[in-house]
C-alpha positions in Angstrom: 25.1 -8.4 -17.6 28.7 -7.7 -17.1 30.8 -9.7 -14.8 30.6 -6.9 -12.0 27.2 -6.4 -12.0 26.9 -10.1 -11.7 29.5 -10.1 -8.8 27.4 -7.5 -7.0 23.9 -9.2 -6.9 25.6 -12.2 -5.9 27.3 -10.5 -2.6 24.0 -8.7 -1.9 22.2 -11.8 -2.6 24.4 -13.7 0.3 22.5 -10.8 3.1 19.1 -11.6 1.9 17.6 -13.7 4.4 14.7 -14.3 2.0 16.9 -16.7 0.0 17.4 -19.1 2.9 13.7 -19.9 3.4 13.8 -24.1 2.6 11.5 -24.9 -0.6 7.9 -25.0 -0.1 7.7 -23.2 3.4 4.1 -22.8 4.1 4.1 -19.7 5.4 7.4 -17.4 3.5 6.5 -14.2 5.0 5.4 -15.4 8.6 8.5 -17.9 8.9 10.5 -14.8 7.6 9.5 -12.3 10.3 9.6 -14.8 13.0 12.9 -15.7 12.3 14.2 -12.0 12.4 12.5 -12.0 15.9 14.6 -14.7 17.0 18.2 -13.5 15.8 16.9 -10.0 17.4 16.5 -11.4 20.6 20.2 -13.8 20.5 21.4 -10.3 20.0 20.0 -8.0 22.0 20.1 -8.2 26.0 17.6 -6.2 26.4 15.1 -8.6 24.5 16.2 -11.4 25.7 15.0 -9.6 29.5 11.4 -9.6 28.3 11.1 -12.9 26.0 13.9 -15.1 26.4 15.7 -16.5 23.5 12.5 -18.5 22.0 13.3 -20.2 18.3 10.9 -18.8 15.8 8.3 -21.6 16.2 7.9 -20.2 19.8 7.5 -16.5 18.7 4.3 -16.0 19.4 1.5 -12.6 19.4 2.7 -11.6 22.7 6.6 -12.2 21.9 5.7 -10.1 18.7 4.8 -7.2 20.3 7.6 -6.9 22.9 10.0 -7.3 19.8 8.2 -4.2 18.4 8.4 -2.4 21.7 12.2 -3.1 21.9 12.5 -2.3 18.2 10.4 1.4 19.1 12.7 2.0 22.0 15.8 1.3 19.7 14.2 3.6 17.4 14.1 6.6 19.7 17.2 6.3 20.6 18.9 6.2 17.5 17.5 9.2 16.2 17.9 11.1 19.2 21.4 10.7 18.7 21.6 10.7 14.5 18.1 13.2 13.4 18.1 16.8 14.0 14.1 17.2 13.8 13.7 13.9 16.5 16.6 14.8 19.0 14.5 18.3 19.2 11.3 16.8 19.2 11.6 14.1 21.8 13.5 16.8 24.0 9.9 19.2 23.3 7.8 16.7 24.9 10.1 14.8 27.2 9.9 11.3 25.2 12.4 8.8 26.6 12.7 5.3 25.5 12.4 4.1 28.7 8.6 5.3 28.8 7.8 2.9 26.3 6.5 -0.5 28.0 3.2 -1.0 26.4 1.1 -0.3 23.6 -0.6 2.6 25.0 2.7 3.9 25.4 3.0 4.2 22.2 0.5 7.3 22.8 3.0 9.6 24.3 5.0 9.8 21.7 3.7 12.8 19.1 2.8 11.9 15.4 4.9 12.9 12.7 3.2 14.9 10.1 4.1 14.6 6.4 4.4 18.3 5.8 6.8 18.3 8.2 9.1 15.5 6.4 8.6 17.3 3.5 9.3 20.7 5.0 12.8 19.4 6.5 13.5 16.4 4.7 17.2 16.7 5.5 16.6 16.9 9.4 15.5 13.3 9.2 18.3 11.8 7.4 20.4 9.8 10.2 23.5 9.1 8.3 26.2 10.7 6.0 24.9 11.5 2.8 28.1 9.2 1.8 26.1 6.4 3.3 23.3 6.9 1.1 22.6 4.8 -1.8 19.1 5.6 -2.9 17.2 8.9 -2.5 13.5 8.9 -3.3 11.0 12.1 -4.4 7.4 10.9 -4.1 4.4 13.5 -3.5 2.0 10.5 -3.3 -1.4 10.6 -3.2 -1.4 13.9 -1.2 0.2 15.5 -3.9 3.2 17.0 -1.1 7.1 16.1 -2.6 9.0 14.2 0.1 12.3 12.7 -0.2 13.4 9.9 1.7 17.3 9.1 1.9 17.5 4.9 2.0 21.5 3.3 2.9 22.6 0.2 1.1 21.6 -1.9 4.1 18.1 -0.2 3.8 17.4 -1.1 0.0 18.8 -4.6 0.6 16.1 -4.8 3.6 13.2 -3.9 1.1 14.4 -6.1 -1.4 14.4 -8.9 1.4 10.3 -7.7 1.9 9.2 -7.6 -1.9 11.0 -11.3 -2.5 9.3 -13.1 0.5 5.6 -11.0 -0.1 6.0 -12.2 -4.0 7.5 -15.5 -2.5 4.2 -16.0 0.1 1.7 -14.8 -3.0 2.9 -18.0 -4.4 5.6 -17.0 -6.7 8.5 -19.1 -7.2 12.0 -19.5 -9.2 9.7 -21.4 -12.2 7.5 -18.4 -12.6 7.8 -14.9 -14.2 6.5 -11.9 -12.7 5.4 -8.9 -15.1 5.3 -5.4 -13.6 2.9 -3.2 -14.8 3.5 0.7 -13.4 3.3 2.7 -16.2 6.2 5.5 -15.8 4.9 8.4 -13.9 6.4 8.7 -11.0 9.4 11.0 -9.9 10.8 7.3 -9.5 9.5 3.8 -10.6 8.2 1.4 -8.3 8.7 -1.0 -11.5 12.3 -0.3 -11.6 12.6 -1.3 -7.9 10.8 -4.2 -8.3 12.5 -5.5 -11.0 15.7 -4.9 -9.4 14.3 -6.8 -6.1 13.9 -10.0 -8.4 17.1 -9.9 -9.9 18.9 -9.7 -6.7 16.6 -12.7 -5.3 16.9 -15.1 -7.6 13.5 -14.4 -8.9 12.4 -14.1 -12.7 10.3 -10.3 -14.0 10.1 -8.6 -16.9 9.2 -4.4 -16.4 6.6 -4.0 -19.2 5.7 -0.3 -18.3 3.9 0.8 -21.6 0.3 2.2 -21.5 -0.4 0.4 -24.9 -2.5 -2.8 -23.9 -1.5 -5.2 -27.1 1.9 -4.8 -26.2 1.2 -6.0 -22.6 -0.2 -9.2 -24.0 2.6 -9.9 -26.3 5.1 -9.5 -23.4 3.0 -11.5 -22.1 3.1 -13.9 -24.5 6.7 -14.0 -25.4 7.8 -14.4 -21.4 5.4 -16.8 -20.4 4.2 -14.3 -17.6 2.5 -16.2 -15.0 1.7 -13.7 -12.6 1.2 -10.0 -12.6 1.7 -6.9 -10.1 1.1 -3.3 -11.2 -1.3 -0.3 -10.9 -4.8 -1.2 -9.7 -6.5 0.9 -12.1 -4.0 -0.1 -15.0 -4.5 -3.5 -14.3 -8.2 -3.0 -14.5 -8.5 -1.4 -17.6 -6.1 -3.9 -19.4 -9.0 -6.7 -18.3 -11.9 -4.5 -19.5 -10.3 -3.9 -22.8 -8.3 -7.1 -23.6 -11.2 -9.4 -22.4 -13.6 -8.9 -25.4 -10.8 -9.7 -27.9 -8.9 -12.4 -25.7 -9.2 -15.5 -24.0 -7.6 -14.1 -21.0 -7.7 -17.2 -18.8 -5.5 -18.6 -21.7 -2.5 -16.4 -20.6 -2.5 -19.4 -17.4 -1.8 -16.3 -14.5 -1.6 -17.8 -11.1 -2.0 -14.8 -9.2 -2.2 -11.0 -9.7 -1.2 -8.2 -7.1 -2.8 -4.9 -7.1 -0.9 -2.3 -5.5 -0.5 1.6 -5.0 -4.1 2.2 -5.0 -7.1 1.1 -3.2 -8.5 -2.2 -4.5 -12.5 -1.9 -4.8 -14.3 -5.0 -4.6 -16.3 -4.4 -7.6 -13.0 -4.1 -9.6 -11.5 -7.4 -8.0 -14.9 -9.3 -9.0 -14.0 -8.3 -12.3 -10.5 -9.0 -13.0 -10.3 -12.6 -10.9 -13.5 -13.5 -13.1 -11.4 -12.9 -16.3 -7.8 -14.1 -15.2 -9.3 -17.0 -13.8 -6.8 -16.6 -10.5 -6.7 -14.5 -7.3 -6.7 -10.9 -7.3 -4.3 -10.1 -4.3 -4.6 -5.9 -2.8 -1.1 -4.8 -1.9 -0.1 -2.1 0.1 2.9 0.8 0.9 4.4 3.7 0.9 7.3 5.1 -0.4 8.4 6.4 3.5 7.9 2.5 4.5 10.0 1.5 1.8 7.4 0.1 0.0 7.0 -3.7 0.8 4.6 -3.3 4.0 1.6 -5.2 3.8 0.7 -7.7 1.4 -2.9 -10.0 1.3 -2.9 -13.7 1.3 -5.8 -16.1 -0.7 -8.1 -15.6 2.8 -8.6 -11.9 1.3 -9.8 -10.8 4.8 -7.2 -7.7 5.2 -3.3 -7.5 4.6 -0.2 -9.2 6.4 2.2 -7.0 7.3 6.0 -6.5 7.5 5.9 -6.7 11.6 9.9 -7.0 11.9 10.6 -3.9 10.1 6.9 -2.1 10.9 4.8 -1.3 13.7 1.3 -0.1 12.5 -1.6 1.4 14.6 -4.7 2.7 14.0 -6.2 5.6 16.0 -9.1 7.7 16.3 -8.2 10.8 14.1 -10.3 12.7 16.3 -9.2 11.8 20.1 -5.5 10.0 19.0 -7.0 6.9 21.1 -6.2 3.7 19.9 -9.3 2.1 17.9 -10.4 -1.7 18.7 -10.0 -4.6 16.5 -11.1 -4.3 13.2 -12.4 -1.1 14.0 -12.0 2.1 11.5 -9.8 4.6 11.9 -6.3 6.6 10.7 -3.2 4.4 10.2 -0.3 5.5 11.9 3.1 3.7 10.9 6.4 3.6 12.7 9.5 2.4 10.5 11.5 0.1 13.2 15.4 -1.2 11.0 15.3 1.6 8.8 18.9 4.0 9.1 18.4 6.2 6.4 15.0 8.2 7.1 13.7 6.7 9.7 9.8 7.7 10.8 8.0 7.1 14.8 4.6 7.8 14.4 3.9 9.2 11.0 1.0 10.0 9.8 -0.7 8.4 6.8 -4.1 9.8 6.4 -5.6 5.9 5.0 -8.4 4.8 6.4 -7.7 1.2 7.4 -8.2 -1.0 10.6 -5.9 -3.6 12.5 -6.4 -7.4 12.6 -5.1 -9.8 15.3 -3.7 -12.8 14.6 -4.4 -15.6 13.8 -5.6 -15.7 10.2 -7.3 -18.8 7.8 -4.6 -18.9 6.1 -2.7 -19.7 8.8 -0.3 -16.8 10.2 -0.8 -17.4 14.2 1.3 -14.5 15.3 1.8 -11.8 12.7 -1.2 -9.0 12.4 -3.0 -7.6 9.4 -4.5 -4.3 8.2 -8.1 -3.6 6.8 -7.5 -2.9 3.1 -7.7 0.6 2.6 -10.9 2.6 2.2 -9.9 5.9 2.0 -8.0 8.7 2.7 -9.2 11.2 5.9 -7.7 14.3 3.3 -9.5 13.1 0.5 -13.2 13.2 2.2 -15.6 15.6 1.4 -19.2 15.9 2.4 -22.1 16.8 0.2 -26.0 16.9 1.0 -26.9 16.9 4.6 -23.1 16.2 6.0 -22.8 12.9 4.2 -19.3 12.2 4.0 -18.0 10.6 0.5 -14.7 9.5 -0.7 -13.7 7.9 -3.9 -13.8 4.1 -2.8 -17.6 4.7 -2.2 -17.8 6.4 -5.9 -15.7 3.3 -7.2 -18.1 0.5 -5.6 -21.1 1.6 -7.4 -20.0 2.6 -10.4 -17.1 -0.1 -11.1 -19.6 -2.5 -10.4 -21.1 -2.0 -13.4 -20.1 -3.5 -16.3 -17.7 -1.7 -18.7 -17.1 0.9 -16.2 -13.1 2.3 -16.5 -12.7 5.0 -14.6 -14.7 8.7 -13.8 -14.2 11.6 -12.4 -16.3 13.8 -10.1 -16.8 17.2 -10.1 -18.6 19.4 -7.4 -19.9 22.4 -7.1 -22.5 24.8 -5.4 -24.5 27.2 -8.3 -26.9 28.0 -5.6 -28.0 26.5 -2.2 -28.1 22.3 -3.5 -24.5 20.7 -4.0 -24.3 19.5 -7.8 -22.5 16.3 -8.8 -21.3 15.9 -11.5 -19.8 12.6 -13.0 -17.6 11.9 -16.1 -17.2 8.3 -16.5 -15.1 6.2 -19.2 -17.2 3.5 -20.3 -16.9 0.8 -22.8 -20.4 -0.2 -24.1 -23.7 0.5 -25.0 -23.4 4.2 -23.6 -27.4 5.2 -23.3 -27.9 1.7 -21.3 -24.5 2.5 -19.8 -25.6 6.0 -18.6 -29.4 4.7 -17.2 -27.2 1.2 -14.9 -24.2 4.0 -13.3 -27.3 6.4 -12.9 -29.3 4.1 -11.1 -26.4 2.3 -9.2 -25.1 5.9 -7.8 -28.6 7.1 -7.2 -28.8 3.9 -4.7 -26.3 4.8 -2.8 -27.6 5.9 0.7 -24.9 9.3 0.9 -27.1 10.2 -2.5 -30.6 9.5 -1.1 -30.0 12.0 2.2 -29.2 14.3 0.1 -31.7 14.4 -2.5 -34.3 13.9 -0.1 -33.4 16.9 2.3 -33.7 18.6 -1.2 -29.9 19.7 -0.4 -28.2 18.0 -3.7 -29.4 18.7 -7.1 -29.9 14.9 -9.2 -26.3 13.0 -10.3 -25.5 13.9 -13.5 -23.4 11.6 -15.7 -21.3 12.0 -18.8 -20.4 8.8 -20.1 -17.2 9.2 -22.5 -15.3 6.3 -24.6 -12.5 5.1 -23.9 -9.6 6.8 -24.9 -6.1 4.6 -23.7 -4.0 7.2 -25.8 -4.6 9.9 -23.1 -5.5 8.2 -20.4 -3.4 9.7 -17.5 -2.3 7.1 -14.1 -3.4 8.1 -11.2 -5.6 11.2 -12.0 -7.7 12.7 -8.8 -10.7 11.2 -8.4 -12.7 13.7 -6.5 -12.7 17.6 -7.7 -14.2 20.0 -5.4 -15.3 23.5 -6.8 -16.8 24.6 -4.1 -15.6 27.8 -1.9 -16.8 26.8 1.1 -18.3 23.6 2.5 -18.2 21.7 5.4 
C-alpha cells in the first residue's frame, strides 16, 4: 500500500465510531447504536423535546423508537427538499413530517415500490453527482437493475455497520476473516467487505474462487478463523471438503451466512462440520448492506436501528403485523444522503422481535430470519402455497443434498413437479430419502390427495463445481396460467 492510500484509511478511520468501542464490550453492536442515540439527541432540539439527553446506558425500547420517529421525520424532510420522486410524492398524498408521532403513523406514509427506484433511479438521488463516491447496480433477487448513488459519508457509515456486526459475531484484531462471494454480481459484496476491514483495523482476505481446494489452502496459509460468504457457497464447500478433510481442524470460531436465506437443515450441517456457530446475516444493497446480523441465541437477527427502521405489514391490508408475527418487511433508510428510501418495499417474508433478547440486547429489536419472498411464491395442488425455503428444508435435510431446481408445469389438469437435485452419494438411496422427505411435506400430500398434482419426480445429478452457477432460481414455473 502506498503512503496515500495509507493516509486515507487512516483519516476515514478517525470517523468510524466503531473503532472507539473499549476492548471486550459485551454488547459491540447494541453499545454502538445506543451511543449514536445519544449524540443524536445532544444535537438535535427536537429530540431532546421527547427523550431528554439520556447517556446510552439510559436509552431504552421506548427512547429507541422516538429516535426513529425523529430520524423518519428528518427523513421526509430532507428529501422533500433534495429528491424529485419524494418532494412529488409526499405533495400527492399530503405527507408532512409533522404527522408522524407514532408507529401507526408510520402508515400514512405510501410504500415505495422497487420498480419505481429502478424506473427513476436518478429522481432519488439527493445530492450532486460530485458528492457521490460509490454508485451500485444490483437486480437482486427480483431480477430488476436498480442503482443506488452512496456519498463518502454514506460508505464510511456502512463500513462503521459491517465492522461492529463482524465485531459483535465475535471477531476481533487477532482474527482473520475470509470472504467467500464468488464474483457475480454487477458489484462485489466481497470487495466491500474487504475494504470495510481494512479501513477498521480489521484483518480479511477476499478469496472469491469457485474452486473448493483453493479455499482450503487460503485457508490454510492465512490462518482464517472465521468465514462470511454465500449461503449456498458456503454449504457446498462443507459437503464437498468434509469427506476429504478434518474441517474442525481449520479452528473457525464462527461463520456468517449472508445474501440468501439460511435453512435450518443447511445450518445443522455446516455448524456440525466447522465445529462453531453458523450465524444468518441479512441486507440489501438499497440498505447498504450491513442491516441485520444474528447473535449465538439464533432466535432472529439484530438490526442496524440507528441507521434503519424496519416494519412488517400485512401484504394484504398494509396493517401492521404483531410480534413475531409473519408478514412483508418494509424498510426505511433513516442517515443515508445519497439514495435515501421511506417505506420501500422488500417482498421478504420475515417478522419483528421486541427486545429484549438472551443474548442480552435490552433495547434494540430483531427480525425473523427470512423465509421467503411474497414474488417468489407459487401455489400448486389445491392452492397450497410453496416457496423455495420450504423446498430447501426437506430436501437439504438430507444428507449429501447440494442444491435442485424445480420445475412446474401443467400437461393436463394435475400440476407436475419436477425436481433436479445435485447430490453427492449413493444416488438410487439418494433418490428413494429426497423422494420420501418431499412426499412428507404437507403442501405435497393436499395435493396428491385431491388428485390435483401428479407424484414428485426427481432427477438426482452429480456434482458438477466446474459449472455450478451462484445464485441460480430456485423455482421455475412453466405454467400459463395458475393461481
Amino acid at each position: 500500500m502506498n503512503p496515500l492510500d495509507r493516509l486515507k484509511i487512516a483519516i476515514a478511520r478517525t470517523k468510524l465510531t466503531s473503532t472507539k468501542l473499549e476492548s471486550g464490550t459485551e454488547h459491540p453492536l447494541e453499545s454502538w447504536i445506543l451511543n449514536k442515540v445519544a449524540v443524536e439527541a445532544r444535537k438535535s432540539a427536537d429530540l431532546r423535546r421527547a427523550i431528554g439527553r439520556p447517556t446510552p446506558k439510559q436509552v431504552d425500547r421506548a427512547i429507541m423508537r422516538q429516535y426513529q420517529l425523529h430520524k423518519v421525520r428528518r427523513m421526509i424532510e430532507y428529501t422533500n427538499e433534495n429528491s424529485y420522486f419524494y418532494k412529488a410524492r409526499w405533495k400527492e398524498f399530503g405527507i408532512k413530517s409533522s404527522d408522524i408521532r407514532t408507529y401507526d403513523d408510520l402508515l400514512k406514509i405510501p410504500l415505495t415500490e422497487p420498480k419505481e427506484l429502478a424506473d427513476v433511479p436518478l429522481e432519488f438521488l439527493c445530492v450532486s453527482q460530485t458528492k457521490v463516491m460509490r454508485a451500485f447496480t444490483t437486480s437482486g433477487t427480483s431480477g430488476t437493475r436498480k442503482r443506488l448513488f452512496y456519498t463518502r459519508d454514506d460508505v464510511l457509515n456502512i463500513v462503521d455497520s459491517i465492522a461492529v456486526a463482524l465485531k459483535n459475531a465475535g471477531m476481533n484484531e487477532n482474527d482473520t476473516l475470509q470472504i467467500m462471494f464468488p464474483t457475480v454480481a454487477a458489484w462485489d459484496p466481497g470487495l466491500m467487505l474487504e475494504g470495510a476491514c481494512k479501513v477498521a483495523g480489521l484483518k480479511a482476505v477476499n478469496a472469491s474462487t469457485t474452486d473448493i481446494e483453493e479455499q482450503l489452502s487460503i485457508m490454510r496459509s492465512n490462518k482464517t478463523s472465521m468465514m462470511i460468504g454465500l449461503t449456498s457457497f458456503i454449504y457446498r464447500i462443507t459437503v464437498l471438503a468434509r469427506e476429504k478433510s478434518d474441517l474442525r481442524s481449520f479452528g473457525i470460531k464462527a461463520i456468517i451466512l449472508s445474501a440468501e436465506p439460511l435453512p435450518e437443515a443447511m445450518r445443522r450441517e455446516i455448524e456440525e462440520a466447522w465445529g462453531c456457530k453458523a450465524l444468518s446475516q441479512y441486507g440489501m444493497t438499497e440498505m447498504g448492506l450491513a442491516t441485520t446480523i444474528e447473535c449465538t441465541v439464533q432466535d432472529g437477527m439484530h438490526v442496524n436501528e440507528a441507521d434503519f427502521l424496519p416494519e412488517v405489514i400485512d401484504p394484504d391490508t398494509g396493517k401492521h403485523c404483531a410480534n413475531r408475527e409473519e408478514g412483508e418487511l418494509i424498510w426505511t433508510s433513516l442517515n443515508f444522503e445519497g439514495s435515501p428510501l421511506v417505506r420501500y418495499r422488500s417482498y421478504d417474508i420475515s417478522a419483528t422481535i421486541e427486545p429484549p433478547c438472551a443474548c442480552g440486547f435490552r433495547a434494540v429489536g430483531k427480525i425473523v430470519k427470512i423465509r421467503g419472498r411474497l414474488d417468489m411464491q407459487t401455489k400448486i395442488g389445491f392452492g397450497e402455497k410453496v416457496y423455495p425455503l420450504l423446498f430447501d428444508e426437506a430436501i437439504l435435510g438430507v444428507k449429501g443434498s447440494l442444491g435442485y431446481q424445480l420445475t412446474i408445469d401443467k400437461p393436463a389438469y394435475k400440476d407436475r413437479l419436477l425436481f433436479k437435485i445435485e447430490f453427492a452419494g449413493d444416488p438410487v438411496q439418494g433418490k428413494e430419502e429426497l423422494l420420501k422427505a418431499i412426499s412428507a411435506l404437507a403442501e405435497i400430500r393436499s395435493g396428491l390427495e385431491n388428485d390435483l398434482l401428479e407424484q414428485p419426480e426427481i432427477e438426482v445429478v452429480l456434482p458438477d463445481q466446474a459449472s455450478w452457477i451462484p445464485k441460480t432460481r430456485s423455482i421455475i414455473d412453466n405454467r400459463e396460467q395458475f393461481d
